[in-house]
N, C-alpha and C positions, 0 to 999 in steps of 0.2 A: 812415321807410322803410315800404312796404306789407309786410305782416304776413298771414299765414293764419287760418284759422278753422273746425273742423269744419262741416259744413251744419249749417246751422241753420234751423227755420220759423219766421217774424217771430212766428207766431201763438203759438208755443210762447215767445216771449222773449216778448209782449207778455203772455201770461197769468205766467209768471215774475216780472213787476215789478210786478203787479196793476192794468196799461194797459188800456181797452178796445181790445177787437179791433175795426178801422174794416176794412170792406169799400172794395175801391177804388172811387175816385168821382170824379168829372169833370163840370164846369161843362158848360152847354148849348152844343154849337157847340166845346168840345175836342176837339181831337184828333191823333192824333201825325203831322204829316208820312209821305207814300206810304215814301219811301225809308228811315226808321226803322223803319213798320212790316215793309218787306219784311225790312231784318235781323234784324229777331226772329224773323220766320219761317224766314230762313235756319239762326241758331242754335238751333232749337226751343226760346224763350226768348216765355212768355208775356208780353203785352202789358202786364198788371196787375201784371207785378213792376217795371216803369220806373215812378218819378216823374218825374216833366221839369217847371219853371217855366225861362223865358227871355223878358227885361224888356229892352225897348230904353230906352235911356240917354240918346243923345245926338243921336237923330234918329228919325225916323218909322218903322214897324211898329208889327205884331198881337203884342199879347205872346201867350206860349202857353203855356199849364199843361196839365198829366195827370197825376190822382192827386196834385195838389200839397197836399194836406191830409193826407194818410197819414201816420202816423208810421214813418220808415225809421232801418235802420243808415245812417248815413254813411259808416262807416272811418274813413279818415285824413283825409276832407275835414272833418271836426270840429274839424283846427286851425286851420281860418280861423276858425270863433266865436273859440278862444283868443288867436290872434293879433291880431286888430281887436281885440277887449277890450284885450288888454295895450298896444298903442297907443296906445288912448285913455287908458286910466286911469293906467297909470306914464308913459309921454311916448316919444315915440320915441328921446330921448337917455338913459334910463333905464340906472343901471349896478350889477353887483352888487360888494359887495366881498369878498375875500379877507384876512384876517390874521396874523400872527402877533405872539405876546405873549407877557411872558416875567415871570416871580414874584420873581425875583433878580439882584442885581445881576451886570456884566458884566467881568470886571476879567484882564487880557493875554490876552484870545481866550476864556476860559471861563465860560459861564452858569451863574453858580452857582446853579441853581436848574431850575425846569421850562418846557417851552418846549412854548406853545400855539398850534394852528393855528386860528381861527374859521372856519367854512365861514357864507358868506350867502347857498346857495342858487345860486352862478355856475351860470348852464346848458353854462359852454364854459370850463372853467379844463383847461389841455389841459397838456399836457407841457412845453412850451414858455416858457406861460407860469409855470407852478410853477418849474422852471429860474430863470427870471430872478429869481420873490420867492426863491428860495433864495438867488442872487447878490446883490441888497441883502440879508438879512440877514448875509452873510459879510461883505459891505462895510461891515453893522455892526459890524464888529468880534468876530462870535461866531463861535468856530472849533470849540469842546465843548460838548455840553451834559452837567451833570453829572446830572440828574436826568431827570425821564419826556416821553416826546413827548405831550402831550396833546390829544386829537382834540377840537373843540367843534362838535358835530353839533345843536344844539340850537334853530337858523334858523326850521327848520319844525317846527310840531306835526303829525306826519305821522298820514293816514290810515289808517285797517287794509280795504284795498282786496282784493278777491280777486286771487290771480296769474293770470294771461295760462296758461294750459298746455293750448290746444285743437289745439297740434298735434307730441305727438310726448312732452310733459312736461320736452324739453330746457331749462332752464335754463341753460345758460350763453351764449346765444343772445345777441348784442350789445343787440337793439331790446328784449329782451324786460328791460334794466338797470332796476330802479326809480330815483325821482326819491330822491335827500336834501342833506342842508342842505350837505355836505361834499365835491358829485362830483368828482372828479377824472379828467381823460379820457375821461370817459362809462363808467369801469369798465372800462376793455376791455383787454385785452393782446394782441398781435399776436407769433403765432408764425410765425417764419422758417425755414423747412430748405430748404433746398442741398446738390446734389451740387455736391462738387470735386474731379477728378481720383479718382472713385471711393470719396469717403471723405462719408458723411452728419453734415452740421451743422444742429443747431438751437438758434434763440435766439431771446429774446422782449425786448421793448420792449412796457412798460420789463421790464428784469431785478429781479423782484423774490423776493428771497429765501426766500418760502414756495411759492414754485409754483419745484415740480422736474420735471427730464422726462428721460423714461424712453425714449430712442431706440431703437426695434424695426425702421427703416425701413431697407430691403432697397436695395442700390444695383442701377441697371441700365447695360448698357453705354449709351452715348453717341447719339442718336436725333437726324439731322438735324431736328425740329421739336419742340419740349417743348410735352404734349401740354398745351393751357389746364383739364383738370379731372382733374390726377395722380391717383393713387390713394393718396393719402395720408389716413392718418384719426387725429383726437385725441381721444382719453377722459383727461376727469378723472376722479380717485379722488382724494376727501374723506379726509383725514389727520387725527389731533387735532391735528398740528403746522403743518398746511397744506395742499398739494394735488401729487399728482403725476399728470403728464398723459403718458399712454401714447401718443405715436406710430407709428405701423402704417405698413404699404402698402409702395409702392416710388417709386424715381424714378430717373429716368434721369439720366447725368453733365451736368453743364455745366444743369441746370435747378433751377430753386428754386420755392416752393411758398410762398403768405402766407395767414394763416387767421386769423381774429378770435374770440376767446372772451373770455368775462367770468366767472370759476372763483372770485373771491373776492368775501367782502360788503366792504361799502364802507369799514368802519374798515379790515378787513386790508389793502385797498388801499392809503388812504390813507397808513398807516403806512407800510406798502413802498415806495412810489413816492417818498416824502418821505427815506427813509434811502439806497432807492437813489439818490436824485439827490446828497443830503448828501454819500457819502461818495464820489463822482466827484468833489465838490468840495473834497476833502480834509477835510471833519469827522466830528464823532462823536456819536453820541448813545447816552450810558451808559447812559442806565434803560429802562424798559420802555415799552411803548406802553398808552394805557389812555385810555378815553372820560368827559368831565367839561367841564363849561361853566368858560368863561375866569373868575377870579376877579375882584370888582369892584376890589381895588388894584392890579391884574394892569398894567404897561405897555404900549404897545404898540409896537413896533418897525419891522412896516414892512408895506405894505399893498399889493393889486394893485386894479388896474378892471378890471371885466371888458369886454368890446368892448360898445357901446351897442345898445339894442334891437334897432334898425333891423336890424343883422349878426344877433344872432340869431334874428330872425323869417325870415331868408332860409336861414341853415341849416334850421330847421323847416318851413319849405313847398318849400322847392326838393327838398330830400332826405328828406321825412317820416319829421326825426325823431323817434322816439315817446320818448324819453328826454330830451329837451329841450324838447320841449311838455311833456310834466307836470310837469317842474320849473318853467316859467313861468306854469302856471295855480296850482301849489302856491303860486308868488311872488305873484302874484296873491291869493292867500288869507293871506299872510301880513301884506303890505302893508296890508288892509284886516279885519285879524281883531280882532273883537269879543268881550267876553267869552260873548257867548251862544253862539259857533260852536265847537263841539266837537274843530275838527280845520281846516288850511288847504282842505283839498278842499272842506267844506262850505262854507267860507267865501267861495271861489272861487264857488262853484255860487250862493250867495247876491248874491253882488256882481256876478257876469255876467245876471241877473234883471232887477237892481234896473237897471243900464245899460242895458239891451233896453227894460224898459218907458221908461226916462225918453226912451227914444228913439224909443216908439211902436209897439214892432217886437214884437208875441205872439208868446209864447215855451210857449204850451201843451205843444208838440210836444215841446220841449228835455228831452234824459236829458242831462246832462254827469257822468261818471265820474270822467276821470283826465285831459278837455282833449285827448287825443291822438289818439283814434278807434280806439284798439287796444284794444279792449273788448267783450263782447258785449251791455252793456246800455243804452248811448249811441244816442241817439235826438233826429231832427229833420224836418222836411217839408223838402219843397222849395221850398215857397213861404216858410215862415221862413228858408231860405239864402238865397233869392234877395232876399228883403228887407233881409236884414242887408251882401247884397253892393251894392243900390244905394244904400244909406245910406252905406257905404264909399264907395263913388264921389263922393261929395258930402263927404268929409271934408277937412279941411285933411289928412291925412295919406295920401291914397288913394295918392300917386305912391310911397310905400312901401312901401302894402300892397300895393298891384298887382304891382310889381316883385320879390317876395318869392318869388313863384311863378312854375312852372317856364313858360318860355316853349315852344311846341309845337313840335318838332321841332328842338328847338335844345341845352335843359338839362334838369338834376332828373329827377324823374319823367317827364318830359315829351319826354326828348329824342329816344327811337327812337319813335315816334308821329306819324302824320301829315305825314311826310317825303314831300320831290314833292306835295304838296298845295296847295290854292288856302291854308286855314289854315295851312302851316306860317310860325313868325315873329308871325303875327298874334291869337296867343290865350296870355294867361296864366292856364294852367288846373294847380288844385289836385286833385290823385291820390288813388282812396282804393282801396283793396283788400283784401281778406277772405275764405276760405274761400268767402263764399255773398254776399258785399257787392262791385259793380263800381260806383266812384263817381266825378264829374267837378264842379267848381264853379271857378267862375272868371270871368275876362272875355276875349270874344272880338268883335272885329270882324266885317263882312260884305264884300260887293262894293263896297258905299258908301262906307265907311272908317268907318261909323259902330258905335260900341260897346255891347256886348249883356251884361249880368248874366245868363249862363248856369247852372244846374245840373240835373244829369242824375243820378239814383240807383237802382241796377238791385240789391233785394233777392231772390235766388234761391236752394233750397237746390245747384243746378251752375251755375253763373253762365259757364258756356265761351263763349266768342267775346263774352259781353258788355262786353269792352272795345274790339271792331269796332264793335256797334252804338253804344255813347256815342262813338266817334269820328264816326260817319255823324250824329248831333245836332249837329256844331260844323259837319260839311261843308252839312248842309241849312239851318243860320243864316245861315251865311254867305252863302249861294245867296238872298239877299233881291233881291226884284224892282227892277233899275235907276233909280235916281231920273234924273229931267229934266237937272239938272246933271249928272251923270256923262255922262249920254248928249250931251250940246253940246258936252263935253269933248273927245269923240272925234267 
């Protein structure tokens, strides 16, 4: 999901990570399209904060660059580097696993003993799917557990990354979830309130027993339309026992209200969501909850897959999710960590290097953080995207990667954008957005039906209407002068 960013000047990040400051600069005979420039001018959006490279593919045209040597924020369009990396290097049928394991034997329904969850880093083990390993463990034959739930988070050697807090210090913000070895549901709990016949309810999925709520919310009589942004509001307050979340506002009978928050760290969840689904299922777990790596004579019991890469790279680009891109560049660090790499992030950042160069493709420009572009210190040109997007084109896996991303006026990001347009249907283009960052990278077609490695990056510290003018880059690509066959056609 695109994400906020207080303004920021590239110049002040560039001197922050000890980058030199490049002045913009443009090959002889660059320049950006009449109709791009005029939207800059419309938005009073200087010309020198667009990088633009755009590379024909599959048939004739002038490529065109501006400022494609810069080093820029991307955003979110930074998880196409992670995503083509993770394609190539784990395979596009690549799967993570979930387990549980258990220290004692199992004898009429009861574990005598302690019962472990290993997390592998799944980027999508959602509700659902935890349901169902809880359902085969029950099929195993375990109905009590007589000892501790023990969490095994221990996947990744995680980073010490700074927090994301440039806009507001909210924390319990869904996108703003970090990556770990254990996720479950992306962290998130989804609060419900409903008026019924005058009487306000609320409830959360999952229900988990240390978040309690504190209902303040005032009913209203009954409103032939409920209005789409009620006036309902939630504050947690951090307990030593857990959290209780104060609901406010009003709502009118007969409408209900959904609202997403993520109020607990990632053990608290995981336990919660694991006992609240247990004891739906009629069991029990007597001991406490408590965090420790599976022991090596430890059994194991019963195992999930997670969905193969391919699904998760289309959740990540379709819907930019920033909590599912860095736990697959984390994977990515994991899969390939050495003992010289201090932590999976650096390890990630080392092993997407070493794959750029074997692949020809300078990577001068490249900051990678955290793989997800929700960052303020992530950094790449436009001509290293656009380079790494036509190497993708040429991949045994491109009809993957392409498809990953939101199609223009259709889905994702992508869906209310360039509707009634000659582009809409015809361009799968990756979304990036930031306080001061308006980004575009992708592939888009022309009049010809021939295909274009586009990317467009607008660093400003007001970036307003900059997301009209990277729309007017895909309508002036497209606008490619008629070839001969088209024109005999008709």
């Amino acid at each position: 999901m695109n994400n906020l960013l207080r303004p920021l000047t590239l110049s002040g990040v560039l001197l922050f990570l000890g980058l030199p400051l490049c002045a913009p600069s443009t090959a002889a005979g660059d320049a950006l399209p009449r109709t791009v420039q005029k939207a800059l001018k419309h938005h009073k959006l200087e010309s020198h904060a667009l990088s633009l490279a755009a590379i024909p593919l599959n048939g004739p045209g002038q490529a065109t660059t501006y400022n494609a040597d810069v080093s820029v924020n991307p955003a979110s369009t930074m998880k196409l580097v992670t995503t083509y990396a993770a394609l190539e290097l784990l395979g596009p049928a690549h799967q993570w696993q979930t387990e549980f394991y258990a220290d004692g034997p199992i004898r009429e329904g009861v574990l005598n003993g302690n019962l472990y969850l290993k997390g592998g880093g799944d980027p999508k083990l959602n509700m659902e799917k935890l349901w169902l390993l809880l359902r085969d463990l029950r099929a195993h034959g375990v109905q009590t557990v007589s000892g501790d739930l023990v969490l095994d988070r221990s996947h990744f050697v995680q980073p010490q990354l700074p927090e994301f807090d440039d806009d507001g210090g909210d924390e319990t913000r869904p996108f703003l979830v970090a990556p770990d070895s254990l996720l479950i549901n992306l962290n998130a709990q989804r609060f419900t309130t409903r008026n019924e016949l005058g009487r306000v309810y609320i409830s959360t999925e999952p229900p988990i027993e240390s978040v309690r709520i504190d209902n303040r919310v005032r009913s209203l009589p009954a409103s032939k339309t409920c209005s789409a942004w009620p006036e309902v509001h939630y504050k947690p307050i951090r307990q030593s026992d857990g959290v209780t979340v104060v609901v406010s506002g009003e709502l009118a009978q007969g409408c209900d209200h959904q609202h997403y928050l993520s109020v607990l760290d990632h053990a608290s969840y995981a336990g919660g969501a694991v006992r609240s689904i247990w004891q739906e299922l009629g069991g029990q777990i007597l001991g406490n909850d408590r965090i420790d790596a599976v022991p090596e004579d430890a059994r194991m019991l019963v195992r999930a897959q997670s969905p193969a890469l391919t699904e998760i790279i289309r959740d990540i680009n379709k819907y930019s999710n920033n909590t599912m891109a860095k736990q697959l560049f984390l994977s990515l660090g994991a899969e390939f960590r050495t003992s010289a790499d201090p932590d999976d992030a650096m390890a990630a950042q080392r092993v997407i290097r070493q794959w750029l160069a074997r692949k020809g493709i300078k990577s001068s420009h490249l900051v990678m953080e955290n793989g997800s572009g929700l960052s303020r210190a992530e950094r790449v040109s436009a001509r290293g995207m656009a380079q790494l997007l036509q190497d993708a084109w040429r991949s045994p896996y491109a009809a993957e990667f392409i498809s990953s991303m939101p199609l223009a006026a259709m889905d994702g990001t992508m869906r209310k954008r360039l509707r009634s347009t000659s582009v809409a249907g015809k361009a799968h283009i990756k979304t990036g957005t930031l306080n001061n960052v308006r980004a575009i990278a992708g592939y888009s077609r022309d009049v010809n039906g021939n295909t274009w490695a586009v990317v467009a990056i607008l660093n400003h510290p007001r970036p307003y209407g900059a997301s009209a003018v990277l729309d007017q880059v895909l309508l002036d690509l497209y606008q490619q002068p008629k070839s001969q066959r088209n024109t005999a056609r008709r």
